[in-house]
C-alpha positions as CSV (number, residue, x, y, z in Angstrom):
1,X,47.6,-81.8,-133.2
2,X,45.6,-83.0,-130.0
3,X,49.2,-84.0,-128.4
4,X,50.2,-80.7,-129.3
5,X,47.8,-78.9,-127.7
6,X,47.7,-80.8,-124.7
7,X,51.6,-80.4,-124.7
8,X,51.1,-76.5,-124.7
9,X,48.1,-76.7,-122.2
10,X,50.8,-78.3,-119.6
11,X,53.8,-76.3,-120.4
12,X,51.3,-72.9,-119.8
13,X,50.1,-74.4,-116.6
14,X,53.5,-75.4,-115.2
15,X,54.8,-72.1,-116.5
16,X,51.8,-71.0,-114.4
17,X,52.5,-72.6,-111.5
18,X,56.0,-71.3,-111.9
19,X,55.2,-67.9,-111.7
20,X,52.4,-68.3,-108.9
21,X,55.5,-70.3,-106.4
22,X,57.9,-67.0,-107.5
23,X,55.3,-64.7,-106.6
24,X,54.2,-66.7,-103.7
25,X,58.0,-67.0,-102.4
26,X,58.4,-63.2,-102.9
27,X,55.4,-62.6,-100.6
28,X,56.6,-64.6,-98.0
29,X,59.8,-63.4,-97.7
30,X,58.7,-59.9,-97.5
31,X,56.5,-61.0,-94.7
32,X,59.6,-62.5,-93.3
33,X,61.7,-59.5,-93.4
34,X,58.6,-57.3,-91.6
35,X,58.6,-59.6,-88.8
36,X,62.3,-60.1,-88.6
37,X,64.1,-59.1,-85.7
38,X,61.6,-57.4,-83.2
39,X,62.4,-57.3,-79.8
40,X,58.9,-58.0,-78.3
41,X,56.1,-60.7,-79.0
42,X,54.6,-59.4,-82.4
43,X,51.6,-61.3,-84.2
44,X,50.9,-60.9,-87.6
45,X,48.8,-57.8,-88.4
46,X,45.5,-59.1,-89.9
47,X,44.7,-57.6,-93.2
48,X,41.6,-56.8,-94.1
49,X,39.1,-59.3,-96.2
50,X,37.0,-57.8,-98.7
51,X,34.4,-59.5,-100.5
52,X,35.2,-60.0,-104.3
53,X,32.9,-57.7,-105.7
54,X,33.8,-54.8,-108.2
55,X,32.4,-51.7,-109.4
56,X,33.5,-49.0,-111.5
57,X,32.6,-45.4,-110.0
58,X,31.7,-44.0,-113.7
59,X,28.6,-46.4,-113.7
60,X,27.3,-44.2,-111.4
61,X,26.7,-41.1,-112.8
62,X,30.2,-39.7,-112.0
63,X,32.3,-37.2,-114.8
64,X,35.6,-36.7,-115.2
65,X,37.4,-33.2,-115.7
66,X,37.0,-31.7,-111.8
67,X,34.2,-29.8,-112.3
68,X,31.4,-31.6,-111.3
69,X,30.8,-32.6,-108.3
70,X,30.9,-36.2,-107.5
71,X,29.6,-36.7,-104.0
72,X,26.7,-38.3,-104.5
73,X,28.3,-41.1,-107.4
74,X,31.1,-41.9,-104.6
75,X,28.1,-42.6,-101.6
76,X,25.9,-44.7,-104.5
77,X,29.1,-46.8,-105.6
78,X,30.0,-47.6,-102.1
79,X,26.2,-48.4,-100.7
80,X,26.1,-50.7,-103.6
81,X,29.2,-52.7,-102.5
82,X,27.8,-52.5,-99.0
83,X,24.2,-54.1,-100.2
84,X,26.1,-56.6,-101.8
85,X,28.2,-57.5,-98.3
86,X,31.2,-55.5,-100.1
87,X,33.9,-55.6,-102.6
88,X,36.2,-52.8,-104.7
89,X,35.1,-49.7,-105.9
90,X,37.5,-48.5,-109.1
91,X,37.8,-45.4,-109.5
92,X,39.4,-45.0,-112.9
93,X,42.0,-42.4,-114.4
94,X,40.7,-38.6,-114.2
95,X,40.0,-35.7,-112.0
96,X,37.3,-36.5,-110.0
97,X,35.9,-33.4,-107.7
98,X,33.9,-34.7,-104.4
99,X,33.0,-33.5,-101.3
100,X,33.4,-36.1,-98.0
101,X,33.5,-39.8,-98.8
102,X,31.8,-42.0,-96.2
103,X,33.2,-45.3,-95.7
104,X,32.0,-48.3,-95.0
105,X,32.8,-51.9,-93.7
106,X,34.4,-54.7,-96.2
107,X,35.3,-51.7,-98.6
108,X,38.1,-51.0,-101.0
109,X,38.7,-47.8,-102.7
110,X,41.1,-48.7,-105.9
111,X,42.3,-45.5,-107.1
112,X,43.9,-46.9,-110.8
113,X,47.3,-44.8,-111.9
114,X,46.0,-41.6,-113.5
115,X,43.0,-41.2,-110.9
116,X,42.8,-37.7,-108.9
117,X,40.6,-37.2,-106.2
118,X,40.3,-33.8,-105.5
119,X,37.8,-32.6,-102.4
120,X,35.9,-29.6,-102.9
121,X,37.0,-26.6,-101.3
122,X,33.1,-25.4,-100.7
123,X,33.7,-26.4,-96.6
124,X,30.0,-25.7,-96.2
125,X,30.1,-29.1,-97.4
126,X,32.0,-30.8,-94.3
127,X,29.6,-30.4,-91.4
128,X,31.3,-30.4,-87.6
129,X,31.2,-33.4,-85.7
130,X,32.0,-34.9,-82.5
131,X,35.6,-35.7,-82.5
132,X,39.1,-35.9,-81.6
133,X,41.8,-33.5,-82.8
134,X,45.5,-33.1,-81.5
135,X,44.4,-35.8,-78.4
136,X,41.5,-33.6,-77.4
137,X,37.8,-34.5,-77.4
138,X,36.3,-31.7,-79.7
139,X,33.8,-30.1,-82.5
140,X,36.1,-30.1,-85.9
141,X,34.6,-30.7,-89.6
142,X,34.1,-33.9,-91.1
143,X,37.3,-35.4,-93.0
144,X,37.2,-35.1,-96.4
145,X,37.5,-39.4,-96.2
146,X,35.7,-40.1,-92.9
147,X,34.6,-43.8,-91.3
148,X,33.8,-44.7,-87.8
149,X,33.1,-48.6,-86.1
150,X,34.4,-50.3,-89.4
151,X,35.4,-53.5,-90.6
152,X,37.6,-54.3,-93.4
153,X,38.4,-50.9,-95.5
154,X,41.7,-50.2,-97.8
155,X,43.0,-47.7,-100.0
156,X,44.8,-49.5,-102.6
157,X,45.8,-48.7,-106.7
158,X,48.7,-45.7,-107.7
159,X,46.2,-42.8,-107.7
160,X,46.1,-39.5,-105.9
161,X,43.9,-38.2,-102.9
162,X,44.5,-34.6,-102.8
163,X,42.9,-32.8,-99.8
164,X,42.8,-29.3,-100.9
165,X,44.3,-28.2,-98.1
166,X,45.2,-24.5,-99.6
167,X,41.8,-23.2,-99.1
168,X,42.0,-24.4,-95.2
169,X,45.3,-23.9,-94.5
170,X,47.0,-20.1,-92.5
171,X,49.9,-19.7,-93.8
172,X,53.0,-17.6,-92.9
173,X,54.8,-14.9,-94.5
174,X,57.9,-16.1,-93.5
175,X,58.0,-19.8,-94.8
176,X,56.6,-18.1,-98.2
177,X,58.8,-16.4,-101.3
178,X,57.8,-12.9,-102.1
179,X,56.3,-13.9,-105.4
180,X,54.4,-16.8,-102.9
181,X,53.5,-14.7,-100.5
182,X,52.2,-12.2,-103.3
183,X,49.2,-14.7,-105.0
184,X,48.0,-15.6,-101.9
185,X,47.5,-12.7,-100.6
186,X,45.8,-11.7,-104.2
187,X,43.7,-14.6,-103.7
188,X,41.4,-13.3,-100.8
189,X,41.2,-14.2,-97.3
190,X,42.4,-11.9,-94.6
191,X,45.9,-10.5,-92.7
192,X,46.4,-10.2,-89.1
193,X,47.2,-7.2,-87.7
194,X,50.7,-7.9,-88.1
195,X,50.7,-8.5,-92.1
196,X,52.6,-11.3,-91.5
197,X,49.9,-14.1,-91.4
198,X,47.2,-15.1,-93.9
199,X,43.9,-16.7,-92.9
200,X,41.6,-17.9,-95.4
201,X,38.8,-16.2,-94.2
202,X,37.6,-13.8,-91.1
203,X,35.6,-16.6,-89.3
204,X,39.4,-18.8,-89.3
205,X,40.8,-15.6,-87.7
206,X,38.2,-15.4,-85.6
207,X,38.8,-19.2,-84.8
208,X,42.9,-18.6,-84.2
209,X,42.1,-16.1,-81.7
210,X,42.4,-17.8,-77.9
211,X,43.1,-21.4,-79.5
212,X,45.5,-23.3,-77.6
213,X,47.4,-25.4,-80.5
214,X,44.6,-24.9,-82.8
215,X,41.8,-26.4,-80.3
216,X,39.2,-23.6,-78.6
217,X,39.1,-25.0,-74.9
218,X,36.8,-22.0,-74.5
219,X,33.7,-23.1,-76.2
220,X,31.3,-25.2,-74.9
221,X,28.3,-26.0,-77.8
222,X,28.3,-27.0,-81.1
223,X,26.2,-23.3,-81.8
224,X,29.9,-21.9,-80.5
225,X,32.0,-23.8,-82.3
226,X,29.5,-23.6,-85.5
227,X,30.6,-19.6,-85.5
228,X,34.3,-20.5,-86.2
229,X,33.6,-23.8,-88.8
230,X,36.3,-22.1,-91.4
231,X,38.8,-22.7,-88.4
232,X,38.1,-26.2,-87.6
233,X,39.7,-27.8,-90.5
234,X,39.6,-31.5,-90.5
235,X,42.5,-34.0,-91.4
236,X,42.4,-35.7,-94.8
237,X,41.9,-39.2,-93.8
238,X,39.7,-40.2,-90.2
239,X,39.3,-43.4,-89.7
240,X,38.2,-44.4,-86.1
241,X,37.8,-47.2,-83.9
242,X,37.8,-49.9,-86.6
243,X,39.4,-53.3,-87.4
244,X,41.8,-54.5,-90.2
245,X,42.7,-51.3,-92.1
246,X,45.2,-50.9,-94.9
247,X,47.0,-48.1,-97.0
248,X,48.5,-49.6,-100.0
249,X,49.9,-47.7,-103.1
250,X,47.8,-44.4,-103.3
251,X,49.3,-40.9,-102.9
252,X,47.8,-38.9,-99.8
253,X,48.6,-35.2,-100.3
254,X,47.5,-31.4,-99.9
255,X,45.9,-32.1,-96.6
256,X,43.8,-29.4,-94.5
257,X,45.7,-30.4,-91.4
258,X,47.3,-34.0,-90.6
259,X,46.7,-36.5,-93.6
260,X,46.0,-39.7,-92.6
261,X,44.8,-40.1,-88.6
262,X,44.2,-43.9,-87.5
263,X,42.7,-43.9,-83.9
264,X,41.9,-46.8,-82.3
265,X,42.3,-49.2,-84.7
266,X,43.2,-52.7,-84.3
267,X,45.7,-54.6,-87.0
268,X,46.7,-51.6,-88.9
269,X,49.2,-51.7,-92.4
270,X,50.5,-48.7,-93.8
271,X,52.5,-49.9,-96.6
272,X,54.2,-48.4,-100.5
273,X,52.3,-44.7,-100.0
274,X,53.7,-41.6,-100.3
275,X,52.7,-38.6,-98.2
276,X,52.8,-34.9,-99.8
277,X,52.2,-31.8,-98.0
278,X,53.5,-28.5,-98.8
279,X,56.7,-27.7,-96.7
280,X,55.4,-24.4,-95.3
281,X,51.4,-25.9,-94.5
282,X,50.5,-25.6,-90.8
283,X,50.2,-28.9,-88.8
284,X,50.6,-30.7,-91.7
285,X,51.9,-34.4,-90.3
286,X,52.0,-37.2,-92.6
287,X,50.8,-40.1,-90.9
288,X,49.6,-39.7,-87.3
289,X,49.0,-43.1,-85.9
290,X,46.9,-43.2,-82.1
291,X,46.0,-45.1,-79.6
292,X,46.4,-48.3,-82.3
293,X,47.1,-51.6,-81.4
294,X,49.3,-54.1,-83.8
295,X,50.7,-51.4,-86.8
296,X,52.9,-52.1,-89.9
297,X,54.2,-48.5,-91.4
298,X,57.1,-49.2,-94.2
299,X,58.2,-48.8,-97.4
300,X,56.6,-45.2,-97.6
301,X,57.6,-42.0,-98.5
302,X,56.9,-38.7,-96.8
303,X,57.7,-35.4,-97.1
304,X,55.4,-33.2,-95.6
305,X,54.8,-29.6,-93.6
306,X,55.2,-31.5,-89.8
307,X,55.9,-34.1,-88.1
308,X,56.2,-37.2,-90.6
309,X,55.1,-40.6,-88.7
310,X,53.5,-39.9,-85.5
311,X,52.9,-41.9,-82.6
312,X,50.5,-41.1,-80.4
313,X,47.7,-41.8,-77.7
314,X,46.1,-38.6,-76.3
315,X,46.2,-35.8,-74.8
316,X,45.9,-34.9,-71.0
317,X,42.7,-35.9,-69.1
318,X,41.4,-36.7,-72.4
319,X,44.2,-38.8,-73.8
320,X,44.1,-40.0,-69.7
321,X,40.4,-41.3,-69.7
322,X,40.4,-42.9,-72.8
323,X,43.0,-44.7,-71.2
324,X,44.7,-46.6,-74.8
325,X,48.1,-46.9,-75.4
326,X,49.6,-46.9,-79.1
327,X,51.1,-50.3,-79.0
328,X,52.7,-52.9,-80.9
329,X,53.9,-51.3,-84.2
330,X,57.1,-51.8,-86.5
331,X,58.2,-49.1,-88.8
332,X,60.5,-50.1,-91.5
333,X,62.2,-49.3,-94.5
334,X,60.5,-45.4,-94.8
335,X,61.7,-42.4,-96.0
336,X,61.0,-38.7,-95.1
337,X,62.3,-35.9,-97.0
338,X,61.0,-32.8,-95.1
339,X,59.3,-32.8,-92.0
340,X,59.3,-31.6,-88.0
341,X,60.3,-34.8,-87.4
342,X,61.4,-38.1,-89.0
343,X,59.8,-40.6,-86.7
344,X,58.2,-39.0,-83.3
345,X,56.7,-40.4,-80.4
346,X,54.1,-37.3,-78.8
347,X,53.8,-34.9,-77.3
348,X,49.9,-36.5,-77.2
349,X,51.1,-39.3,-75.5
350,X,49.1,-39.7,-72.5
351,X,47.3,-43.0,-73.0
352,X,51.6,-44.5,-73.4
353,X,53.5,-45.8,-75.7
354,X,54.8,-49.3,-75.6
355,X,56.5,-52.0,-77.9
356,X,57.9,-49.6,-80.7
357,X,60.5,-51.3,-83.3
358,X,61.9,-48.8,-86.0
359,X,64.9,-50.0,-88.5
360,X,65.9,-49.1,-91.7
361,X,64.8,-45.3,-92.1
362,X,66.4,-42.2,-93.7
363,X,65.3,-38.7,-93.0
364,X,66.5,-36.0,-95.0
365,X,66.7,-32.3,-94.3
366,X,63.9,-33.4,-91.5
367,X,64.2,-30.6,-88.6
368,X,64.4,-33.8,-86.3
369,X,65.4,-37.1,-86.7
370,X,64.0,-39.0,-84.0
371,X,61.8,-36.7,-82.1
372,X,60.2,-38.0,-78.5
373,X,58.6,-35.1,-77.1
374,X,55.7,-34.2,-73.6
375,X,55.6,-31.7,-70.9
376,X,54.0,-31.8,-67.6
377,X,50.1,-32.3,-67.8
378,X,50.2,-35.6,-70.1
379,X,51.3,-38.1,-68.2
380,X,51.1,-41.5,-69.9
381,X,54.3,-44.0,-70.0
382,X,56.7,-44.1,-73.0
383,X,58.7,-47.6,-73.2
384,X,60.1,-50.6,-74.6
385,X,61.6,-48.8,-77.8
386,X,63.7,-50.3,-80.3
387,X,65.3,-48.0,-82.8
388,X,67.9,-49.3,-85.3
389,X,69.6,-48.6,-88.7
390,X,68.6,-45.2,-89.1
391,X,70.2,-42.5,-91.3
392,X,70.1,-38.7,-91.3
393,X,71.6,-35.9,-93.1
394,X,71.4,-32.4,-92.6
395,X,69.4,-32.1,-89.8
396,X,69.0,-28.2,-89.0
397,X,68.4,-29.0,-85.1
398,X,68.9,-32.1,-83.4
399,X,69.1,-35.5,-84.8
400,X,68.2,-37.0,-81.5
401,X,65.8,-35.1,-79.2
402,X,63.7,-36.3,-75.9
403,X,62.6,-33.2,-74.6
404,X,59.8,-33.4,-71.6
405,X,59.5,-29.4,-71.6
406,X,57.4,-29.5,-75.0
407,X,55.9,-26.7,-75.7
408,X,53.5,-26.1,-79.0
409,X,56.6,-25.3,-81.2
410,X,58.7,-27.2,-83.8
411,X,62.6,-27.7,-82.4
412,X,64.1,-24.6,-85.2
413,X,61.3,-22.3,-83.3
414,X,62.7,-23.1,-79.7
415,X,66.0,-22.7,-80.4
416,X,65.2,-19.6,-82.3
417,X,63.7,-18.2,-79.2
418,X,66.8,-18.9,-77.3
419,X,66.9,-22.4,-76.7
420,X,65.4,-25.7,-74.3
421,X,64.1,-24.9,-71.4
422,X,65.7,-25.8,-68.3
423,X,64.5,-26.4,-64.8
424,X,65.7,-27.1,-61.3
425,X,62.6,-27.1,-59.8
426,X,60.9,-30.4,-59.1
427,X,57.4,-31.2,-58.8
428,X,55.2,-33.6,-56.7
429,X,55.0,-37.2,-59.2
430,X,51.2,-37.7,-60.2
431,X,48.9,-39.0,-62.9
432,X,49.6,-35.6,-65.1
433,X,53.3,-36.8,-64.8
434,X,54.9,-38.3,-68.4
435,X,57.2,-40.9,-68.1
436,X,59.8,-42.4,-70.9
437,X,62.0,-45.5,-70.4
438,X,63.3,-48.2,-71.7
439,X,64.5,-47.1,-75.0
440,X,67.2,-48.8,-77.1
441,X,69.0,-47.2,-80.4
442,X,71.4,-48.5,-82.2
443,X,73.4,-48.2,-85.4
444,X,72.7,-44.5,-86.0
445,X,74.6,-42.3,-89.0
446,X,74.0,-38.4,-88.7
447,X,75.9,-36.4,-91.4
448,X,75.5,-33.0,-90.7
449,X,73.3,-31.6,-87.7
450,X,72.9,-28.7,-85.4
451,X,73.3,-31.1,-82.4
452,X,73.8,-34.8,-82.3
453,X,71.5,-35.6,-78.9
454,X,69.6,-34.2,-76.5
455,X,68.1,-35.9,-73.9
456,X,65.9,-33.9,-70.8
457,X,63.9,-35.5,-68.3
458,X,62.0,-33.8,-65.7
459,X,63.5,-33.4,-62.0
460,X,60.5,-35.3,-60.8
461,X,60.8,-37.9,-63.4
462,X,64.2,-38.6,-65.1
463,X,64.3,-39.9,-68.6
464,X,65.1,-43.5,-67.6
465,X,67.4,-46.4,-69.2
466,X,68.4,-45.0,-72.6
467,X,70.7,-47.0,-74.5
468,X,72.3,-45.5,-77.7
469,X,75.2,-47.7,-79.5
470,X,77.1,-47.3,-82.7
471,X,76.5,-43.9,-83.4
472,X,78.4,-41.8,-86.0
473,X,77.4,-38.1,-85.9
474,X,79.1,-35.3,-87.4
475,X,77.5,-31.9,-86.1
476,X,78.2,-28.4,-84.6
477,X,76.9,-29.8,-80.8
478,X,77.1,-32.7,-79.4
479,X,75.3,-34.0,-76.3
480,X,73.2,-32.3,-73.9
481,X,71.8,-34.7,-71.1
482,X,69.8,-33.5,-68.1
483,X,67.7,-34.8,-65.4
484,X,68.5,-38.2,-66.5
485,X,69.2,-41.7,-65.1
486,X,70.7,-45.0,-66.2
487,X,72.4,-43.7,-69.6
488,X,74.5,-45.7,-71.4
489,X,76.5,-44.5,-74.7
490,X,79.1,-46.7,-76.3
491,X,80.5,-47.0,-79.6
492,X,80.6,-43.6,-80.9
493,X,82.2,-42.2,-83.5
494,X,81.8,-38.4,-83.4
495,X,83.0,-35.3,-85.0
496,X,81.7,-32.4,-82.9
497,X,82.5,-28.8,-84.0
498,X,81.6,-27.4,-80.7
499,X,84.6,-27.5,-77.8
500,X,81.8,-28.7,-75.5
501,X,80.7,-31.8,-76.8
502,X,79.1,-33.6,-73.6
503,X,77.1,-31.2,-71.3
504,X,75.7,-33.6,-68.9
505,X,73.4,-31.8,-65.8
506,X,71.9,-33.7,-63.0
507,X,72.2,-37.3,-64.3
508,X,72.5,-40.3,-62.5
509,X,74.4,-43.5,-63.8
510,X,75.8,-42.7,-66.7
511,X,78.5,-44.0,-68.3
512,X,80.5,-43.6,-72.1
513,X,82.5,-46.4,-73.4
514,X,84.6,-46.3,-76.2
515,X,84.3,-42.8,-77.2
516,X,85.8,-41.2,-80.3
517,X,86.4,-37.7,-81.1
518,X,87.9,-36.4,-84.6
519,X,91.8,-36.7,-83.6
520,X,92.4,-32.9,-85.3
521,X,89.3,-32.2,-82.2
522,X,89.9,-30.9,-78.8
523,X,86.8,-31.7,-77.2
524,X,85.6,-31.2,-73.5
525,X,83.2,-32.6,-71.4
526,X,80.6,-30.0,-68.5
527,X,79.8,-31.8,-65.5
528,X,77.0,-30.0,-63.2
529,X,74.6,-30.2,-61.1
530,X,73.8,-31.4,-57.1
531,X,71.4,-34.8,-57.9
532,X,74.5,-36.3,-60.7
533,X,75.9,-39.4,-59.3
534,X,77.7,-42.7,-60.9
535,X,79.2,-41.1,-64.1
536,X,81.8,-43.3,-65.3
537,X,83.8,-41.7,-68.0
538,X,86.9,-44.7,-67.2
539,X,85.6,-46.9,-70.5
540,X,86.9,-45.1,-73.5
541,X,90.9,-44.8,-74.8
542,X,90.8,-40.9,-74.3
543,X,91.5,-39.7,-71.0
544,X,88.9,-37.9,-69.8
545,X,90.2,-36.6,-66.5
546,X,91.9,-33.9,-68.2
547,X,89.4,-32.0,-70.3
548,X,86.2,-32.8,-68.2
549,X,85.1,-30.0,-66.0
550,X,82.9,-30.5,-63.2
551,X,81.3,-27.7,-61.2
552,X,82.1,-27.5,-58.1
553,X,78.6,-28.2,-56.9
554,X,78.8,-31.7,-58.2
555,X,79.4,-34.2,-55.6
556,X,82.7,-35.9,-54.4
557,X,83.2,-39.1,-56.3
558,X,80.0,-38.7,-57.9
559,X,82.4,-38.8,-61.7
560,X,84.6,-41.7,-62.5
561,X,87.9,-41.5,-64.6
């Protein structure tokens, strides 16, 4: 019987040991496949180290069922941790109703499957602070999950975070059903004078009035800004100037504006989340990731009311001062449903953007694919991109967009107005001027979209070495590419419903090789503008020279058959 035992004892370990090399290889080669294939010097992104203390947010006082609040069990669970040098705080299944969560260092907040956060909507219990909203220093209230000079925090388990965003949030009439728009004007709040607006209270109208993008340049103290709290709703998760910070498994959704904001964190991982926000909810980015150094984003979900994954690193003299790029940071293996954009780089880009690797994404239905967007005034430097392996279908605008002429609206609201903007004029170069170069993508699918690319540089500062390679795009448009220089397309498979399907306006060395157009197609090509020079159109089968037009202010010999 002893034999027996010990016989079963050392099958279990080995059985054991079995399991732990599986699970131990699985690891690794996931690891692997993160770090595969970047184009610049990446180091493993640190993950954070949390002590292995555990508590259970019930044995502090906190009841289930969402209608009492919690505030005060959620600060008492984590202090405890933080007595104790740290550890995980369970939160187990139920509704659990708090107001702001505080974070602290070498914490873990394990929402188990079946747990719902849900913040209050009371916002007289999220003060205004000091902070940074849309790249500007400003007064905004507290986040609903708020942590500042940390060490050492993640969000981990399969539960939900719900910001309770529809007590913060204006909302249009036109995004809205009639039956929508109906219940929430039955619910309170105010209309503008329009009717076609609803504001959750008078103080947020108040607020709306002379904002520039929802920031109120105008007022100076925190008395001013104290008159307009309603207005200055926060974003769901803040997590500031902190070290080793990881999203893991949770659902983030129902934000009052962005839902999660990293800024100026060092070794960040954003990994298996998903990211809800109502199509229609103003501002309301997924994942909005700033002036960060060394980033993992993948194997996420989003599909939210704007911009999906973000990059950005300030805005203006503010963005300017602060002076940190967004840096070092692979996004893989995501998917966004809805959104402004699927993966965007600005338009609060003025501390630069450098040493950005996204492969292996699909965007659905997103107004954008790849979105890279400024305007004069930023300034900041945009390169060393690396964009493979993505796929997109029905894109309502463009798939592909780099527009330095940003302003404030999403890409179906421009081109509702009437389209880009385009300029002739140039402007002296200074420190307010943006700059984006260096950019490589490759291996692009687009299945349906109101136009392929579109690529516009300033005068002063052309968009600068763009590479784009294996493309296959079916869409009404095609290209547009102005006030560029050093563009190279090749390997393009495209199936443009437009007769135009290259307009190309004051751009410098650029050339298309191997260029394919649907054979039942007759496609053209617009040459124009004084400053275009070395466009070689000699590297594809078709012959260009008979359906390229070129204006007849372009220079002699300045086009290439």
């Amino acid at each position: 019987m002893k034999t027996n035992r010990l016989n079963l004892f050392s099958l279990a370990m080995a059985i054991m040991l079995c399991m732990s090399s599986q699970t131990g290889n699985a690891q690794n080669t996931a690891l692997a496949d993160t770090y595969a294939n970047i184009e610049f010097k990446m180091l493993k992104v640190n993950e954070p180290v949390i002590p292995a203390n555990t508590v259970n947010l019930k044995d502090f006082g906190a009841v289930n069922g969402g209608y009492v609040l919690n505030t005060k069990a959620f600060a008492d669970a984590i202090d405890a941790l933080s007595k104790k040098g740290g550890g995980k705080l369970i939160i187990p299944p139920g509704i659990w109703l708090t107001g702001p969560i505080i974070l602290k260092s070498n914490i873990e907040l394990h929402a188990q499957t079946g747990a719902l956060i849900k913040f209050s909507t009371d916002k007289t219990l999220y003060p205004i602070i000091e902070t940074s909203f849309e790249g500007i220093n400003t007064w905004r209230c507290i986040s609903p999950i708020y942590g500042k000079n940390l060490e050492n925090v993640a969000f981990t388990g399969n539960g939900v975070w719900d910001g309770s965003g529809e007590a913060w949030r204006q909302v249009k009439k036109s995004k809205l059903t009639d039956e929508q728009w109906k219940k929430f004007v039955a619910s309170g709040g105010v209309l503008n004078e329009k009717k076609d607006s609803w504001y959750p209270s008078e103080q947020y109208l108040k607020g709306v009035k002379g904002a520039d993008q929802n920031i109120r340049h105008d007022l100076k103290t925190k008395e001013d800004f104290e008159a307009i709290h309603d207005f200055l709703r926060p974003v769901l998760v803040s997590i500031q100037n902190s070290k080793r910070v990881l999203f893991d498994g949770p659902v983030f959704q129902n934000s009052p504006a962005w839902n999660i904001h990293p800024l100026l964190i060092e070794d960040l991982i954003v990994r298996n989340i998903t990211v809800r926000n109502p199509w229609f909810s103003q501002n309301g980015d997924g994942l909005d990731v700033e002036s960060c150094k060394n980033v993992v984003i993948e194997n996420s979900s989003f599909d939210v009311g704007d911009d999906a994954i973000c990059i950005k690193s300030g805005k203006d003299k503010d963005g300017r001062d602060r002076g940190v790029p967004c840096e070092n940071i692979i996004v893989k293996n995501n998917i966004v449903y809805h959104g402004h954009g699927g993966v965007t780089v600005g338009s609060e880009m003025s501390g630069g953007v450098k040493n950005l690797h996204v492969s292996n994404c699909t965007f659905m239905g997103t107004d954008v694919g790849l979105r890279f967007k400024s305007t004069r005034g930023r300034g900041g430097v945009v390169e060393n991109i690396y964009i493979s392996d993505v796929f997109m279908t029905d894109i309502p605008s463009q798939a592909i967009s780099f527009d330095l002429y940003y302003g404030g609206k999403s890409i179906a609201e421009t081109l509702a107005e009437g389209g880009n903007t385009v300029s002739t004029k140039a402007i002296p170069v200074n420190e307010e001027t943006p700059q984006f170069k260096n950019i490589v993508i490759k291996n692009i699918t687009i299945k349906g979209a109101q136009q392929a690319v579109f690529l516009q540089g300033l005068p002063e500062m052309n968009l600068e070495n763009i590479e784009i390679t294996n493309l296959i795009a079916k869409a009404q448009k095609g290209f547009s590419i102005i006030d560029a220089n050093g563009i190279k397309i090749s390997n393009a498979q495209l199936d443009i419903e437009a007769k135009n399907a290259f307009e190309i306006y004051n751009t410098k060395n650029l050339s298309l090789k191997n260029i394919e157009f649907n054979p039942s197609s007759s496609n053209t090509i617009t040459i124009n503008g004084e400053a275009s020079k070395n466009i070689d159109l000699s590297g594809s089968s078709i012959n260009f020279s008979k359906t390229t037009t070129i204006d007849k202010n372009v220079p002699k010999k300045a086009v290439k058959f």
